[in-house]
Short mmCIF file of the C-alpha atoms (twelve columns), coordinates in Angstrom:
data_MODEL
# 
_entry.id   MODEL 
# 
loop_
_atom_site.group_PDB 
_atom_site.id 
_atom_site.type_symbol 
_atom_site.label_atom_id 
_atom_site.label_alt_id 
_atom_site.label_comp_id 
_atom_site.label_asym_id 
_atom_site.label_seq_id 
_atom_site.Cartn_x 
_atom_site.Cartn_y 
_atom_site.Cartn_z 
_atom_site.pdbx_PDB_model_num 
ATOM 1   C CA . UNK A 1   17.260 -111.867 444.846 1 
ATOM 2   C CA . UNK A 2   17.254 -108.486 442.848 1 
ATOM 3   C CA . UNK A 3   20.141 -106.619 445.106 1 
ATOM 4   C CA . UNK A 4   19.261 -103.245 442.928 1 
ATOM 5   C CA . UNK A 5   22.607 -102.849 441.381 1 
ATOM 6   C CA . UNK A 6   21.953 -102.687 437.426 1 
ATOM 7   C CA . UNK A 7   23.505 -100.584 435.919 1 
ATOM 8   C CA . UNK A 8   26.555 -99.518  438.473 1 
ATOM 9   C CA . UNK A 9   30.017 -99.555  437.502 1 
ATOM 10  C CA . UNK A 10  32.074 -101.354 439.293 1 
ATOM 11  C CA . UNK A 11  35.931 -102.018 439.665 1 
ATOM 12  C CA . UNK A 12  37.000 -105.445 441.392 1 
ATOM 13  C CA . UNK A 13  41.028 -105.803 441.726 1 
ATOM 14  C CA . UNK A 14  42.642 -109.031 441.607 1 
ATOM 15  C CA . UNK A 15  39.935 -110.324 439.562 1 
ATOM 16  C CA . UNK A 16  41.667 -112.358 436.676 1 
ATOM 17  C CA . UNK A 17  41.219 -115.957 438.687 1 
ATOM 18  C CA . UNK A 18  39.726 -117.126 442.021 1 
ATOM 19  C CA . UNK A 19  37.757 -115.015 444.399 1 
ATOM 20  C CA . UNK A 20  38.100 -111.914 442.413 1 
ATOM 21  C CA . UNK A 21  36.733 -113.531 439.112 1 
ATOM 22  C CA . UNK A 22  33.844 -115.294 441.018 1 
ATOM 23  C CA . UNK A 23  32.450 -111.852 442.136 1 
ATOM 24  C CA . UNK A 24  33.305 -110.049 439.055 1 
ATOM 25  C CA . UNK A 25  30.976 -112.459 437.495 1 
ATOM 26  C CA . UNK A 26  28.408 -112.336 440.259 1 
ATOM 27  C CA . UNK A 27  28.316 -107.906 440.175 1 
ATOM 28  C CA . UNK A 28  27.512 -108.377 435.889 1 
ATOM 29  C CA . UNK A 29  24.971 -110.723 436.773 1 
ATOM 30  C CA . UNK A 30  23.726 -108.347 438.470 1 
ATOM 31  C CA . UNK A 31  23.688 -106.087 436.108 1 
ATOM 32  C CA . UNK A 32  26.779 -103.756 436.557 1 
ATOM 33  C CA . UNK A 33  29.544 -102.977 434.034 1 
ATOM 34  C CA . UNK A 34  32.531 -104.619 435.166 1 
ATOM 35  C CA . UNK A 35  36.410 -103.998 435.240 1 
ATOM 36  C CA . UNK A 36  38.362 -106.880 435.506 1 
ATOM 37  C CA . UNK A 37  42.046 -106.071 437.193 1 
ATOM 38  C CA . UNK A 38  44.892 -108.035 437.121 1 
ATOM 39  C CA . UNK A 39  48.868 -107.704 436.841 1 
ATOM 40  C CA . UNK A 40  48.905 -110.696 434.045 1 
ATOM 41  C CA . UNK A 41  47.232 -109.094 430.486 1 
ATOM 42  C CA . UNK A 42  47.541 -112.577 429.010 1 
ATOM 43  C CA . UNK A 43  45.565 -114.110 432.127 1 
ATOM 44  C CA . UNK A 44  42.931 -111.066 431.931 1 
ATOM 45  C CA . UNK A 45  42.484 -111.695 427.531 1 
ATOM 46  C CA . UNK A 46  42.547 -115.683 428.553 1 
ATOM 47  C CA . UNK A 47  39.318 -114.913 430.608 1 
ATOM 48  C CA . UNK A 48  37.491 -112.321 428.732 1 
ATOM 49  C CA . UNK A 49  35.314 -114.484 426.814 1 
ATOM 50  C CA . UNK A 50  33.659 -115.588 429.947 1 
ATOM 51  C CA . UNK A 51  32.260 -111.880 430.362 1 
ATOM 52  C CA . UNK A 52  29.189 -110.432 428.762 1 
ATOM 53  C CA . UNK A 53  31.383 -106.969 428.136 1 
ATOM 54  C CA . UNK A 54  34.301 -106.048 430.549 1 
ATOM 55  C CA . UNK A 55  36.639 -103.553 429.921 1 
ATOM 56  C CA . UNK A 56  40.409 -104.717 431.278 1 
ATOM 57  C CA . UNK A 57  42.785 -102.795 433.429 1 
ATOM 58  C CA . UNK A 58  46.483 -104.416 433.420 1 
ATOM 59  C CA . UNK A 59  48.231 -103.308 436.207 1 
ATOM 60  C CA . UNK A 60  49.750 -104.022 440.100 1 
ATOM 61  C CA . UNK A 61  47.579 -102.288 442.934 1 
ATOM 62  C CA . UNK A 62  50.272 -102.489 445.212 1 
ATOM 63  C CA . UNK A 63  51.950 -99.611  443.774 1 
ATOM 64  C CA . UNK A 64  50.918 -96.327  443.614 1 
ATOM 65  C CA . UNK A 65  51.410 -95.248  440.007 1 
ATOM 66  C CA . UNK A 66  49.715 -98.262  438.794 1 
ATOM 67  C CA . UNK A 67  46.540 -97.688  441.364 1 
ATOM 68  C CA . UNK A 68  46.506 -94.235  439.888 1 
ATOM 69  C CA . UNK A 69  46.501 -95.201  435.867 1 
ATOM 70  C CA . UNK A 70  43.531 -98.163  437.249 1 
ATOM 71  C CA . UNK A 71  41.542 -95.201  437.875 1 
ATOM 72  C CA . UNK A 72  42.325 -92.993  435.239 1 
ATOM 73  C CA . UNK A 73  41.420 -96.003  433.030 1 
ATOM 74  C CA . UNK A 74  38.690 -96.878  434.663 1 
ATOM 75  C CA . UNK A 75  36.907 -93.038  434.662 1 
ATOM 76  C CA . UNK A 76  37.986 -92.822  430.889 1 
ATOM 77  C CA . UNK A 77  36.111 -96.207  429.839 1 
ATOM 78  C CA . UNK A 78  32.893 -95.819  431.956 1 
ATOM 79  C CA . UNK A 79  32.391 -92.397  433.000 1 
ATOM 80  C CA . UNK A 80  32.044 -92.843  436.918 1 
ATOM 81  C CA . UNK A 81  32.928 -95.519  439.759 1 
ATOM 82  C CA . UNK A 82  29.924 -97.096  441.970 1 
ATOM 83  C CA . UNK A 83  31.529 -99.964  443.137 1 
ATOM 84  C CA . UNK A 84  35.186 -101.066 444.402 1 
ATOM 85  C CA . UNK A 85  36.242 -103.977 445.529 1 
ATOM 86  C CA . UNK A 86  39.813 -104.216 446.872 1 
ATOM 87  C CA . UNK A 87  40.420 -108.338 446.337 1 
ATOM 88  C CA . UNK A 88  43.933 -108.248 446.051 1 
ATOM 89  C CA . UNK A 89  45.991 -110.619 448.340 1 
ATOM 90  C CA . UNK A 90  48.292 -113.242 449.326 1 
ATOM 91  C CA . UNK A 91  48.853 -115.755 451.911 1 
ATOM 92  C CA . UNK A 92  51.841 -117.467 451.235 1 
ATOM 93  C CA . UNK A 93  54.383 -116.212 453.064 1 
ATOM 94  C CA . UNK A 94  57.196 -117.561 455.066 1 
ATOM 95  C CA . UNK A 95  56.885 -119.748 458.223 1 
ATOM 96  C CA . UNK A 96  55.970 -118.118 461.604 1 
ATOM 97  C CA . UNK A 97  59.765 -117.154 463.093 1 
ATOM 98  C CA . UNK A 98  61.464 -116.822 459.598 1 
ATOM 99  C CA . UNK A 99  60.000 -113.358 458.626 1 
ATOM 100 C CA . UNK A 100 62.535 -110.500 457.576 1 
ATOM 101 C CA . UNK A 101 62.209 -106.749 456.523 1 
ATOM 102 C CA . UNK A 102 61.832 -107.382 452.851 1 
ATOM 103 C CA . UNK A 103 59.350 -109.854 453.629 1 
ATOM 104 C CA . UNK A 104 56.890 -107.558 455.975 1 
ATOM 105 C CA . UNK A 105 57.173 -104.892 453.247 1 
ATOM 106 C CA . UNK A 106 55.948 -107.383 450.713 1 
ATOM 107 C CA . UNK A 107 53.434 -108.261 452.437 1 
ATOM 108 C CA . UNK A 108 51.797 -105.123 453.722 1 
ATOM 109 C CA . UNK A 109 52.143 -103.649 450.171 1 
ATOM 110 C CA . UNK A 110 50.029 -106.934 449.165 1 
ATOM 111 C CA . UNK A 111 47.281 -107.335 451.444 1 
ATOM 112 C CA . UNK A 112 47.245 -103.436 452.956 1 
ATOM 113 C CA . UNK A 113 48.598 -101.179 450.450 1 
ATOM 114 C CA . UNK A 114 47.106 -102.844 447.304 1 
ATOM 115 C CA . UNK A 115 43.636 -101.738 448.981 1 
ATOM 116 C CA . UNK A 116 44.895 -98.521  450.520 1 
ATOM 117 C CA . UNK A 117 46.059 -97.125  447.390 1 
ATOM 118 C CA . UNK A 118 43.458 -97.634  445.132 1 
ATOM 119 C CA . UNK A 119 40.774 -96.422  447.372 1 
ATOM 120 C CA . UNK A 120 42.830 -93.179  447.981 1 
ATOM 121 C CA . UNK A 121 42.816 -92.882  443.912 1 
ATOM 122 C CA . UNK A 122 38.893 -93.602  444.162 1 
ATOM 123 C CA . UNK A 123 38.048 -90.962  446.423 1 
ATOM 124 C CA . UNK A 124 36.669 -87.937  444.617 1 
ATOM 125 C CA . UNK A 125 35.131 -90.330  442.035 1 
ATOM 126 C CA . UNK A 126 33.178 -92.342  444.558 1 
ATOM 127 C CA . UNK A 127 32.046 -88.887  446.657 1 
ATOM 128 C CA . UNK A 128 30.238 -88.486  443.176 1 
ATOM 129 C CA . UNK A 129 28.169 -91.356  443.329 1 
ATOM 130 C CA . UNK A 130 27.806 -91.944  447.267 1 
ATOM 131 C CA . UNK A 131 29.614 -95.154  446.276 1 
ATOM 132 C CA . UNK A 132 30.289 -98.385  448.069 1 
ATOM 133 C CA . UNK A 133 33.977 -100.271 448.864 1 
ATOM 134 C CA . UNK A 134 33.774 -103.770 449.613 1 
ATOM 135 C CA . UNK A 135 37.585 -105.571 450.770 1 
ATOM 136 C CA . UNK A 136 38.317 -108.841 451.562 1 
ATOM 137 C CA . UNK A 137 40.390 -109.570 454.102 1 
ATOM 138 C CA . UNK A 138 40.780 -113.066 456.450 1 
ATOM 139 C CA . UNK A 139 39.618 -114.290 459.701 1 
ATOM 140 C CA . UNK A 140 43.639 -114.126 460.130 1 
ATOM 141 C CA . UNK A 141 43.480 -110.475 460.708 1 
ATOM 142 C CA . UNK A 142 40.522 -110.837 463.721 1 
ATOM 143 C CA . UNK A 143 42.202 -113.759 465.567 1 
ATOM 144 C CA . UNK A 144 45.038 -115.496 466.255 1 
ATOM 145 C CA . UNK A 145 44.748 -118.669 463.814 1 
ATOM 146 C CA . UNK A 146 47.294 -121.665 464.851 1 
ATOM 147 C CA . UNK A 147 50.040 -122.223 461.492 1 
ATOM 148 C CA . UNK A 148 48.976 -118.558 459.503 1 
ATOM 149 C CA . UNK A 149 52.036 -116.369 458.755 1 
ATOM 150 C CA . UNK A 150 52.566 -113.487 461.122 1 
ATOM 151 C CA . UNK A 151 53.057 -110.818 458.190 1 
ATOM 152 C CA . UNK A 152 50.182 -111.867 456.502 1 
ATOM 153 C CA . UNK A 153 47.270 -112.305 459.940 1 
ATOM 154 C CA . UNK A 154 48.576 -108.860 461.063 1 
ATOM 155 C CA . UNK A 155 48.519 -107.181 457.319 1 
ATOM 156 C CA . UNK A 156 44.849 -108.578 457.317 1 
ATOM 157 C CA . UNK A 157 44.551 -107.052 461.104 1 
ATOM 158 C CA . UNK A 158 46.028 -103.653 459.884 1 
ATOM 159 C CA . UNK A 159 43.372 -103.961 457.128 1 
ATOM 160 C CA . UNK A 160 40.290 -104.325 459.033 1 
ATOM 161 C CA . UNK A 161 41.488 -101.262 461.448 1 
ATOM 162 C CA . UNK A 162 41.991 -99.309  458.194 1 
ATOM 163 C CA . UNK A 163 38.184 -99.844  457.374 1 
ATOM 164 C CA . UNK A 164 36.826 -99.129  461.103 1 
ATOM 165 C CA . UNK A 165 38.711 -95.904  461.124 1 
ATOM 166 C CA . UNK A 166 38.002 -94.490  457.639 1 
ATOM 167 C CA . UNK A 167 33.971 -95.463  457.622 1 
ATOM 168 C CA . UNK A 168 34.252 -92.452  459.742 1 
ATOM 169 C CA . UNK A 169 35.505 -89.715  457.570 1 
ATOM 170 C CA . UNK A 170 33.850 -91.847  454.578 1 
ATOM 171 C CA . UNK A 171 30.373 -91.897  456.078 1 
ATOM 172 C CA . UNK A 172 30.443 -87.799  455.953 1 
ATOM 173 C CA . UNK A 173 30.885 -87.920  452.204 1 
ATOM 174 C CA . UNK A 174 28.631 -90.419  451.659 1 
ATOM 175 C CA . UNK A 175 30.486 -93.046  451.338 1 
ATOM 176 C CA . UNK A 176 30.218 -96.916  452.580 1 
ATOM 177 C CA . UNK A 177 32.881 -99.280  453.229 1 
ATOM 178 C CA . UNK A 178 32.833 -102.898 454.767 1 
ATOM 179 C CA . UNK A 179 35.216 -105.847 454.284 1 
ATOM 180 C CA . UNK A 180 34.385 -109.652 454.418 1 
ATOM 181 C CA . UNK A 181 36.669 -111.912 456.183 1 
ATOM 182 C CA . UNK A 182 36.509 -115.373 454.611 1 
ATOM 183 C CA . UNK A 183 37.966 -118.316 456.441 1 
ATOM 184 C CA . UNK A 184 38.813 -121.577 454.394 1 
ATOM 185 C CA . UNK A 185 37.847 -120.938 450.596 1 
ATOM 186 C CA . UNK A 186 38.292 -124.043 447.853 1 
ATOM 187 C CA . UNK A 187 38.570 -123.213 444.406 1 
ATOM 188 C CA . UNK A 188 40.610 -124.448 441.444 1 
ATOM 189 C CA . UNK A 189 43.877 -123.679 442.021 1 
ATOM 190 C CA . UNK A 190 43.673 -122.367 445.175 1 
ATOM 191 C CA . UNK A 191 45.734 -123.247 447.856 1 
ATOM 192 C CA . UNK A 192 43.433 -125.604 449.193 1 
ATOM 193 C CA . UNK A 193 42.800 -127.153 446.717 1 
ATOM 194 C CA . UNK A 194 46.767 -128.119 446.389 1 
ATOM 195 C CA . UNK A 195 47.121 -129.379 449.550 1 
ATOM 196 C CA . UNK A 196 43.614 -131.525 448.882 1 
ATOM 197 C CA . UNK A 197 45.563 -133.011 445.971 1 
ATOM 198 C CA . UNK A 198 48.410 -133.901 448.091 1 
ATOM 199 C CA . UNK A 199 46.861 -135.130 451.423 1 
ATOM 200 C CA . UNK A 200 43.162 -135.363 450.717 1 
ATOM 201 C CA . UNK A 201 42.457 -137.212 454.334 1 
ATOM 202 C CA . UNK A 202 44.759 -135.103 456.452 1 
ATOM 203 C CA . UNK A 203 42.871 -132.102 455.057 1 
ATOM 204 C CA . UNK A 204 39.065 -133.176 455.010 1 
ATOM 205 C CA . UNK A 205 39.931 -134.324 458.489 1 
ATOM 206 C CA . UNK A 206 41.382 -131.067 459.726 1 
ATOM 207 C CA . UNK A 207 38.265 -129.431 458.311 1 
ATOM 208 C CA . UNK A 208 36.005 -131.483 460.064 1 
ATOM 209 C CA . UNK A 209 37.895 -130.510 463.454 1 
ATOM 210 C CA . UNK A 210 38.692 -126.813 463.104 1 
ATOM 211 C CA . UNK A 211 35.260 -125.668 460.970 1 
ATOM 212 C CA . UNK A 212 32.015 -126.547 462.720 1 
ATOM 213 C CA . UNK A 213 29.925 -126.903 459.522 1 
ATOM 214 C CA . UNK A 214 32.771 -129.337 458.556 1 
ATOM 215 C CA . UNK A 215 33.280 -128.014 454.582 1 
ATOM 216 C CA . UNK A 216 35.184 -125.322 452.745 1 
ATOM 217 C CA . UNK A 217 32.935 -122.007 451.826 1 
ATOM 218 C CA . UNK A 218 32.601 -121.367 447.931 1 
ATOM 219 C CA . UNK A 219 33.789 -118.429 445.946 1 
ATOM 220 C CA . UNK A 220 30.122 -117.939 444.958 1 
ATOM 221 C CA . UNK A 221 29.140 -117.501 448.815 1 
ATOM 222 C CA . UNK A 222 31.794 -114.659 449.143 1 
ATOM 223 C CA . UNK A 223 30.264 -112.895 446.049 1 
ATOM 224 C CA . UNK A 224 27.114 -113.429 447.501 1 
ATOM 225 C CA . UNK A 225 27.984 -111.353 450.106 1 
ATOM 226 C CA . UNK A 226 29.831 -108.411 448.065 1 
ATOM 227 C CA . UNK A 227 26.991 -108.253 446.217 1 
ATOM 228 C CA . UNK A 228 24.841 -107.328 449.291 1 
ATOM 229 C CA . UNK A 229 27.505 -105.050 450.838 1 
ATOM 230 C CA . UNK A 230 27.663 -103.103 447.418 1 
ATOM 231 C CA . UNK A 231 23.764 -102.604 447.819 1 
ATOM 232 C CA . UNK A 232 21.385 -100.814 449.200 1 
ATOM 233 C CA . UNK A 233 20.202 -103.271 451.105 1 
ATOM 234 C CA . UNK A 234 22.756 -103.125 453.074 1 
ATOM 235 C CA . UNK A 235 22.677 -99.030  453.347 1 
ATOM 236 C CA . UNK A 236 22.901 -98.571  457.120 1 
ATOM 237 C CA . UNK A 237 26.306 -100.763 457.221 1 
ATOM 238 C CA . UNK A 238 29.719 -99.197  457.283 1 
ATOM 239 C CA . UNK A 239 32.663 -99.928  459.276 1 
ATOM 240 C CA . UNK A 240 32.045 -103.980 459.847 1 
ATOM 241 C CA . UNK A 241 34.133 -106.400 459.159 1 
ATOM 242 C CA . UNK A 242 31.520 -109.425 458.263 1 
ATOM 243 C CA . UNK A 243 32.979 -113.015 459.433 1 
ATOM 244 C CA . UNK A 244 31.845 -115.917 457.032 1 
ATOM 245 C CA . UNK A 245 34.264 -119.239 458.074 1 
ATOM 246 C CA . UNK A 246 31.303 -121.554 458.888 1 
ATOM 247 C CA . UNK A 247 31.584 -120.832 462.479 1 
ATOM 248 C CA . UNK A 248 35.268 -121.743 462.718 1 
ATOM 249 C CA . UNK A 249 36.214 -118.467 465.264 1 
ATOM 250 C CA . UNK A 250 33.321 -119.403 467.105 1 
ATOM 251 C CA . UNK A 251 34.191 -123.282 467.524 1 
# 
């Protein structure tokens, strides 16, 4: 499917590995000029190769200055922003009961301010285009799911409200923005995929109970979708929060 994106320029954070990587890849397929983010230079060079011709941006979204010198980078090297996807997250946290102070503050800077702060930096340059913000965020942060960490399900909650309110203000300048909540992803690496390695029946078993289609989605089905959302086919969306778990809040 031609999703009518050639030639955009677009900025995907948290894109030297997993999810991030899968739909940097999928956007220059496309046809878009790519930035690959990361806070690991080594891990963005290691991966460079397996780009047509992406320009690199070192540096930790979760902090302002950084999200600020992302942008600067990003305006200097391609001239103007289409595209932003806000992929940077985390879900390991500690155990439901054990949180503390430090470790809410860690984890809102992770999954909330890491996209907060770089679309506040994006702003003016994506009134310029009528551009299109795409974040990922979790089935954690729509319901309540049994063994998730508390920081992270209500960082991922505070995240989707974010996006509901500001398509508001954003749809007045022209801008879009919608965020995907995956439920169980596999990839290399991933966290799934560790526990797989570890207890391979417990795991395809709990699968088959708690996910109606009985399998893990795919990176490539996520980037799927952020290609559509960063599209004009999907033009008269803004402000949803699109579910894509195999049915599992619906089971």
């Amino acid at each position: 499917m031609d999703f009518n994106i050639n030639g955009k320029n677009a900025l995907i954070t948290g894109s030297s590995k997993g999810i991030g990587k899968t739909i940097a890849k999928s956007l220059e397929n496309e046809g878009c000029k790519v930035m690959l983010n990361g806070r690991n230079l080594n891990q963005l060079n290691k991966i460079k190769s397996e780009f047509k011709e992406p320009y690199l941006a070192q540096g930790d979204v979760s902090k302002e200055k950084d999200a600020k010198d992302i942008i600067k980078k990003f305006i200097s090297k391609l001239g103007s922003l289409d595209i932003l996807v806000c992929n940077v997250g985390d879900g390991k946290y500690l155990p439901p009961g054990k949180e503390t102070y430090e470790e809410w503050q860690k984890v809102m800077s992770q999954n909330l301010f890491s996209a907060t702060n770089i679309i506040s930096e994006a702003l003016d340059y994506l009134v310029l285009t009528n551009g299109v913000i795409v974040c990922i965020s979790s089935i954690c942060g729509i319901e309540t799911i049994k063994g998730a960490p508390i920081t992270y399900s209500a960082a991922k909650a505070a995240l989707n409200a974010y996006v509901r309110g500001v398509s508001l203000p954003f749809a007045e300048k022209g801008i879009r923005i919608n965020a995907i909540a995956p439920g169980n992803i596999l990839f290399p690496g991933s966290t799934w995929d560790k526990k797989i390695k570890n207890s391979p029946k417990e795991i395809k078993d709990l699968i088959k109970e708690i996910v109606p289609m009985q399998r893990f989605g795919s990176p490539e089905e996520i980037s799927n979708l952020v290609c559509f959302l960063a599209s004009p086919l999907s033009g008269f969306m803004t402000g949803t929060i699109v579910q894509i778990d195999g049915g599992q809040l619906h089971s």
